[in-house]
TORTORLO-394512 format. One line per 5 residues: their letters; for each residue y, x, z of N, C-alpha, C, O. Coordinates in Angstrom, 1 decimal, decimal comma. Each point is the difference from the previous one (the first is absolute). Layout:
% residues N
A = Y:X:Z:Y:X:Z:Y:X:Z:Y:X:Z | ...
//
This chain:
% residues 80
XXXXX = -1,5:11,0:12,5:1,2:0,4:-0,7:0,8:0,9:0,9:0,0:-0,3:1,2 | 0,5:1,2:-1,5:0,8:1,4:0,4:1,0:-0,2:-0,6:0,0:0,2:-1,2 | 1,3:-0,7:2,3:1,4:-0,4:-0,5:0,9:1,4:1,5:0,7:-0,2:1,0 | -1,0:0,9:-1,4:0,8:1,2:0,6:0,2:1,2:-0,3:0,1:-0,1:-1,2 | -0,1:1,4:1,6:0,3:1,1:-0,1:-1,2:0,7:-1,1:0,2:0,9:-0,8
XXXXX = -1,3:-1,5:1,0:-1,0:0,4:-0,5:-0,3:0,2:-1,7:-0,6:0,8:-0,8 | 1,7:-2,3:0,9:-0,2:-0,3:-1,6:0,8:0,9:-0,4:-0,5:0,6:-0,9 | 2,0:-0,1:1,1:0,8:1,2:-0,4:-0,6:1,1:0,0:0,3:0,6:-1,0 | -1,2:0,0:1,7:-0,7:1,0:0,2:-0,8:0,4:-1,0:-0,1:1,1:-0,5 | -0,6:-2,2:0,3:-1,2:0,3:-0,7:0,8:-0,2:-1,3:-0,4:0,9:-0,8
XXXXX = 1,5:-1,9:0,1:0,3:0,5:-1,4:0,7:1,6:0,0:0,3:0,7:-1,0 | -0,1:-0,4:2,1:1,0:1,4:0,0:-1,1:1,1:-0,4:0,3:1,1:-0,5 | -1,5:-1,6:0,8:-1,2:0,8:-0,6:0,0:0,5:-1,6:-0,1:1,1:-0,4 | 0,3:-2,2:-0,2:-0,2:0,1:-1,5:1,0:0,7:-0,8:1,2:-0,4:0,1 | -1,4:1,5:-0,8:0,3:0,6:-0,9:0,9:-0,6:-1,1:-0,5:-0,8:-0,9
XXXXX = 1,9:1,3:0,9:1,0:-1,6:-0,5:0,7:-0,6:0,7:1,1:-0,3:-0,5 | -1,5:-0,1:2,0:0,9:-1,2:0,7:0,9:0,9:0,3:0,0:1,1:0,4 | 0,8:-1,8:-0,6:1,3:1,4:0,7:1,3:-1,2:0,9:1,2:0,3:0,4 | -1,8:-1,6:-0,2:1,0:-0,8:0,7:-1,0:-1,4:0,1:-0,8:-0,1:-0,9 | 0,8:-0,8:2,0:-0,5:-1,2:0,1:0,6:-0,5:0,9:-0,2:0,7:1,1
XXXXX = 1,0:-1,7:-0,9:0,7:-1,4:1,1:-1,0:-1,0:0,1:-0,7:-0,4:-0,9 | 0,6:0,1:2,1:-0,6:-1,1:0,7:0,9:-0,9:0,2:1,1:0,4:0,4 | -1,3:-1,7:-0,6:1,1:-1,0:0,5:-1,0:-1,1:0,6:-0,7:-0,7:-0,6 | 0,8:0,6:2,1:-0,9:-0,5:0,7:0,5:-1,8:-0,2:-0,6:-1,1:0,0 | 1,8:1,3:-0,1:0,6:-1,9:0,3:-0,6:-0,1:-1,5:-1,1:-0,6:0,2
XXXXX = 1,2:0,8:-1,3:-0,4:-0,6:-1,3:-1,3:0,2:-0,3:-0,8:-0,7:-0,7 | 0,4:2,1:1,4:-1,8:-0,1:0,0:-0,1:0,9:-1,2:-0,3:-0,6:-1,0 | 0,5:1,5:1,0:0,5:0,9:-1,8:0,0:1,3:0,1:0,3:0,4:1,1 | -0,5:0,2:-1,8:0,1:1,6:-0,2:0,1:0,2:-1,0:-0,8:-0,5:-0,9 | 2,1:1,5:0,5:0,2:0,5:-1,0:-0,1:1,4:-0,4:0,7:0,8:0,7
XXXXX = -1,6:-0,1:-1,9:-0,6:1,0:-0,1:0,7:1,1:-1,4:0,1:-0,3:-1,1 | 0,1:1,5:1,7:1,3:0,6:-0,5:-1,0:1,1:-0,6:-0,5:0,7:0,8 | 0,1:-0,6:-2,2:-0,9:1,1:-0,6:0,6:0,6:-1,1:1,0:-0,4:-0,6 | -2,0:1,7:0,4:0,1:0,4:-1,2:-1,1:-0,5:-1,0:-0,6:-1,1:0,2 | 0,1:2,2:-1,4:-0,7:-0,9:-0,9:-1,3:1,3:0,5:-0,5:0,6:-0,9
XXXXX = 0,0:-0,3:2,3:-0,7:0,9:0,1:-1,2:-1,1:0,7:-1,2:0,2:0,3 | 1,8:-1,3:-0,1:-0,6:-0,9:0,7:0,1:-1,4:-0,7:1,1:-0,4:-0,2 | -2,1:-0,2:-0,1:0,0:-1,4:-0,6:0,2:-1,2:0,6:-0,3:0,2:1,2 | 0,7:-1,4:-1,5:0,5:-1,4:0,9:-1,7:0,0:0,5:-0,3:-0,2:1,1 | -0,6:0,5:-2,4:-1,8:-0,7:0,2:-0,1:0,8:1,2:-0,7:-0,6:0,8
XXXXX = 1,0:1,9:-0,4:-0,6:1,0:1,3:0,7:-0,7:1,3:-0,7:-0,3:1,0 | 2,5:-0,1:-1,0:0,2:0,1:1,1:-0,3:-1,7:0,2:-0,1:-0,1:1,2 | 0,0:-0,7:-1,5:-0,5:-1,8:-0,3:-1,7:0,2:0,7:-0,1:-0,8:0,9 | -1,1:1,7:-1,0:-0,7:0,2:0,2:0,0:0,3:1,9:-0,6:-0,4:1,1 | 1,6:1,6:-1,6:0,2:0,3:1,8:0,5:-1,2:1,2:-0,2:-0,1:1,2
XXXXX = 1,1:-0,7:-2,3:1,1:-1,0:1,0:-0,9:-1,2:0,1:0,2:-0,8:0,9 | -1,5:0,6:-2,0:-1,1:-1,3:0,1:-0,5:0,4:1,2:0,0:-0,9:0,9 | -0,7:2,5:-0,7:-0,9:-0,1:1,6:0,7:0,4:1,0:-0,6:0,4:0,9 | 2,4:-0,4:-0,8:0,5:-0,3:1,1:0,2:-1,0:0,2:0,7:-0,2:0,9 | -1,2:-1,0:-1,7:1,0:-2,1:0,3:1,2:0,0:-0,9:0,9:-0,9:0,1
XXXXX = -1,0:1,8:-1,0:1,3:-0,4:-1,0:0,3:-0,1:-1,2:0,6:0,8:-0,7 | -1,3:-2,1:0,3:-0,3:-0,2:-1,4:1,5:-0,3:-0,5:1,0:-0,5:0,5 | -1,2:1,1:-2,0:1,4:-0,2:-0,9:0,5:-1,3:-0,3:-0,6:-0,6:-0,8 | 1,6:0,1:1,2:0,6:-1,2:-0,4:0,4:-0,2:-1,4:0,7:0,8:-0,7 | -1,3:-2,1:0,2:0,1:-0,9:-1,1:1,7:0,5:-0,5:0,8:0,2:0,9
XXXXX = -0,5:0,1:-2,2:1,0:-0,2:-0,5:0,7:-1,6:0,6:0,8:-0,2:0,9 | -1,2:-0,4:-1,5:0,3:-1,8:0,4:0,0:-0,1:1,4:0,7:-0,9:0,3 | -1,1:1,3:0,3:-0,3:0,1:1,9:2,0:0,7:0,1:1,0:-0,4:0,5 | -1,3:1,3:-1,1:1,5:0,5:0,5:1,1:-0,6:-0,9:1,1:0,4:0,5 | -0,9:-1,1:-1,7:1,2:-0,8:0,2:-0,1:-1,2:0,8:1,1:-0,5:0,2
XXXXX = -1,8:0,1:0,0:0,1:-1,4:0,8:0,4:0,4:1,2:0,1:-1,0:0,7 | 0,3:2,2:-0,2:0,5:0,5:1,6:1,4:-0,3:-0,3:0,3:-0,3:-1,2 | 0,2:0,2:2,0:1,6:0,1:0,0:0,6:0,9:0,3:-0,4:0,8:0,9 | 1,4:-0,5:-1,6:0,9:0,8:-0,8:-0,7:0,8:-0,9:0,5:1,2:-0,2 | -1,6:-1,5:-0,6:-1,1:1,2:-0,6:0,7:-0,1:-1,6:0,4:-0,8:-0,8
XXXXX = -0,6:2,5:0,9:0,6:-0,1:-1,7:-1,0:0,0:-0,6:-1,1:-0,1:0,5 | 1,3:0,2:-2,4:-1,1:0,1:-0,7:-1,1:1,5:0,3:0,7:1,0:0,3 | -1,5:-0,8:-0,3:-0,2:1,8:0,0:-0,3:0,6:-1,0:-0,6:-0,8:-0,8 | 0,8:2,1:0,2:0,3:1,0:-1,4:-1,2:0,9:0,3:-0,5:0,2:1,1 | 0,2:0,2:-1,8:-1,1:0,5:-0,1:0,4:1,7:0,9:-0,7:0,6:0,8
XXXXX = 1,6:-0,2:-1,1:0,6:1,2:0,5:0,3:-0,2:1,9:0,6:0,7:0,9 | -1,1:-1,8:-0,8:0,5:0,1:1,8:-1,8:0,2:0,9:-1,1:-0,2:-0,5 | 1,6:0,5:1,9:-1,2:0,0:0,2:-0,7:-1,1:0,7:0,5:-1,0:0,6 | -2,1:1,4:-0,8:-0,8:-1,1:0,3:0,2:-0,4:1,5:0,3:0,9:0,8 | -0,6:-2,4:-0,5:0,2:-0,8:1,1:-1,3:-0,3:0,1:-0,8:-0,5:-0,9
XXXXX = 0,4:1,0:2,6:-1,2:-0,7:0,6:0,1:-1,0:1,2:1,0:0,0:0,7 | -1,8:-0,7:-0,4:0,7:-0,6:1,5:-1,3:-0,6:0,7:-1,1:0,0:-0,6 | 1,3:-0,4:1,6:-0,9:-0,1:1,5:0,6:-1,1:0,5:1,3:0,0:0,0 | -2,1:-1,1:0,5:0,3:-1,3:0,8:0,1:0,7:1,4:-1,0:0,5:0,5 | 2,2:-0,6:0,1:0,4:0,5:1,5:-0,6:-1,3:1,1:0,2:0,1:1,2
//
């Protein structure tokens, strides 16, 4: 698993990403696109970095987690 700079990098590659946060304490990255790039392409990229997409139900059971809308973006995350 590649939980650093690497993983920014390489989504900064794709065509679309135009923003991605890493949140190392919650283990999460949040991925800022356009529609030039699909959830299925960058979910693909973030699987063979260690960062498979978290369960809808995985993320209300977090604390303070709100519901998620279909218009926000996708959450992936990594066991630190």
């Amino acid at each position: 698993m590649t939980c650093n700079n690497q993983v920014l990098k390489t989504l900064g590659t794709l065509q679309g990403v135009f923003g991605a946060e890493m949140d190392r304490i919650e283990g999460s990255i949040e991925v800022s696109h356009t529609d030039e790039v699909t959830r299925d392409q960058i979910a693909k990229v973030l699987v063979t970095l260690g960062f498979p997409e978290r369960e809808e139900d995985e993320l209300k059971d977090q604390a303070n987690a709100e519901e998620i809308e279909t218009d926000e973006p996708s959450i992936w995350g990594c066991a630190l």
